[in-house]
C-alpha positions as CSV (number, residue, x, y, z in Angstrom):
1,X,-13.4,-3.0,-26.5
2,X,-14.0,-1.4,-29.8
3,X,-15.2,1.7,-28.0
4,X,-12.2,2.2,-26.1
5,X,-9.8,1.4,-28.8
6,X,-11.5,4.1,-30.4
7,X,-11.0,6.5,-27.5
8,X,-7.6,5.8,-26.5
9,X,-6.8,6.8,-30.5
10,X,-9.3,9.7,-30.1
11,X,-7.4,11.4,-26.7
12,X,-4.1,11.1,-28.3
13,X,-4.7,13.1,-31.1
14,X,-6.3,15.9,-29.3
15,X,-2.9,16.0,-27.5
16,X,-1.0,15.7,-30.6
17,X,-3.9,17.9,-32.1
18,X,-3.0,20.7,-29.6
19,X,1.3,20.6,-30.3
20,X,0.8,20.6,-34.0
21,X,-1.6,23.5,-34.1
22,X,0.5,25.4,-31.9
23,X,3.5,24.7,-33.6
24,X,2.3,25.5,-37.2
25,X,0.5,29.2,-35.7
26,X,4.2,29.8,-34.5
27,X,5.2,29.3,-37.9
28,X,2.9,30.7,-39.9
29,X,4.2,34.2,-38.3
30,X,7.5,33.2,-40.1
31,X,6.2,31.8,-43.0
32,X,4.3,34.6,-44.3
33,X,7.6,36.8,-43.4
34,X,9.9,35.1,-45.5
35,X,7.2,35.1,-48.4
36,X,6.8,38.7,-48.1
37,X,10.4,40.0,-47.8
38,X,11.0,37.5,-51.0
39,X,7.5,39.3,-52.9
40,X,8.9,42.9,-51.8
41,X,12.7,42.0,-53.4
42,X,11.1,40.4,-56.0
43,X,9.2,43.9,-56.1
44,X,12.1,45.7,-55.9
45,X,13.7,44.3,-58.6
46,X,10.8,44.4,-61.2
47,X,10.4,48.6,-60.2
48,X,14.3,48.5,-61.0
49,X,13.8,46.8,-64.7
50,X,10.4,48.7,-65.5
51,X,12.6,52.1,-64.6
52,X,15.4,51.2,-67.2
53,X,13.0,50.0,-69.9
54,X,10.8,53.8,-69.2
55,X,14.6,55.3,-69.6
56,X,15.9,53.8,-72.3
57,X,16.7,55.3,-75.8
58,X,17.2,52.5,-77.6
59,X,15.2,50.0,-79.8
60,X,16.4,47.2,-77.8
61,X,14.3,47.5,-74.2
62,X,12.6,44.0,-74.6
63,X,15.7,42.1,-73.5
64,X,15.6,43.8,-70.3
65,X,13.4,41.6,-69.1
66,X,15.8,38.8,-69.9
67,X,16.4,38.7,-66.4
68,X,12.9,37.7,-65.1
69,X,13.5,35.2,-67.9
70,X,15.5,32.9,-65.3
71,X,14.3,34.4,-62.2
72,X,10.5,33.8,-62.8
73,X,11.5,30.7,-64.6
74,X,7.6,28.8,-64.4
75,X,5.9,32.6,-65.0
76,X,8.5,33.7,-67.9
77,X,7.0,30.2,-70.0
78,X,3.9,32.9,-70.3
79,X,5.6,36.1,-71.7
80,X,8.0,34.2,-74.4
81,X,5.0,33.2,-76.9
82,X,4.2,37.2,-77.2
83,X,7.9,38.6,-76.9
84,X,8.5,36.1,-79.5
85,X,5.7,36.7,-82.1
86,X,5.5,40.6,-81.9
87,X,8.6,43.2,-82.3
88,X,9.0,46.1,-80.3
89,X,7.1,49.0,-80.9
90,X,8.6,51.8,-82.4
91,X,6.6,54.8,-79.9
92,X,8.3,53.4,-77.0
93,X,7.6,50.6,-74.6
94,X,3.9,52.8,-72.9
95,X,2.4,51.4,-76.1
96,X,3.8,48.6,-76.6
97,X,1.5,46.1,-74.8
98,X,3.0,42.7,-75.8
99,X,6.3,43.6,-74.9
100,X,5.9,45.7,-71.8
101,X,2.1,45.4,-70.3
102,X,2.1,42.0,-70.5
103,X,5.3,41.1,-69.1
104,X,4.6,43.5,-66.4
105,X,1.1,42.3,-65.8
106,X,2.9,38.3,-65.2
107,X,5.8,39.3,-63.4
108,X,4.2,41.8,-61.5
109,X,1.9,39.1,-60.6
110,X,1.8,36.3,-60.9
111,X,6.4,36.8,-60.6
112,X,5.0,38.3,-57.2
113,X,3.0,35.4,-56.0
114,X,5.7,32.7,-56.9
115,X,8.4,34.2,-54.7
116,X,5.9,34.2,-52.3
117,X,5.2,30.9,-52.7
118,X,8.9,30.1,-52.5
119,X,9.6,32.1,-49.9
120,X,7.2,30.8,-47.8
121,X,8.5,27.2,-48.8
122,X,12.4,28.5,-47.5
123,X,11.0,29.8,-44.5
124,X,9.3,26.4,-43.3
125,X,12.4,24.7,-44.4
126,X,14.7,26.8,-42.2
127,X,12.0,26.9,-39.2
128,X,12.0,23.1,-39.3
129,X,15.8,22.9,-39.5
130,X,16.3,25.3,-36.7
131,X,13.7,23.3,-34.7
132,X,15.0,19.9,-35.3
133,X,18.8,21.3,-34.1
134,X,17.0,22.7,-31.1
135,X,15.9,19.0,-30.5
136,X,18.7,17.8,-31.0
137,X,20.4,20.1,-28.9
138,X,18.4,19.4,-25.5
């Protein structure tokens, strides 16, 4: 009795073993394609701010990266102690590591990694909602 017990359990998870691996290898393909088109925006935009800050005349370049500030909000907690502590430096921002290496190096990635992260997170979301409508639907 206990053996069988023990099998039935044993033969209906290899079944639902077989549909659940299946179903998360078809959406890993989408997973990791919503993380990556959310890293290469997220990419996009940091080439965007590092250009302006390389062109800009004035004293002021640190706050452009008042943007990532809210869009990297857990990664940003890690640039504000050295934005905060150390001004600008006066040769530009190519020697100016606490205000332009160092946010770089975070955003670029650690920034990176978390939209992938939440990217990836959206994508499952949406795969599952589009899968439960389809079940719905039949």
């Amino acid at each position: 009795m206990w053996q069988r017990g023990w099998d039935n359990v044993g033969f209906s998870a290899k079944v639902i073993g077989v549909r659940y691996r299946r179903s998360v290898h078809d959406c890993m393909s989408k997973l990791s394609r919503a993380g990556l088109s959310m890293a290469v925006l997220h990419l996009v935009i940091l080439g965007y701010t590092v250009a302006q800050i390389i062109g800009s005349t004035t004293p002021a370049w640190p706050s452009y990266w008042t943007t990532f500030l809210a869009l990297d909000f857990p990664v940003s907690l890690t640039v504000i102690p050295l934005a905060w502590i150390f001004p600008a430096s006066p040769s530009g921002p190519l020697a100016d590591f606490a205000n332009f290496w160092w946010p770089l190096a975070i955003h670029g990635l650690l920034g990176t990694a978390w939209w992938y992260i939440v990217g990836t997170a959206i994508g499952d979301r949406l795969s599952r909602f589009r899968a439960r409508g389809r079940a719905e639907g039949e």
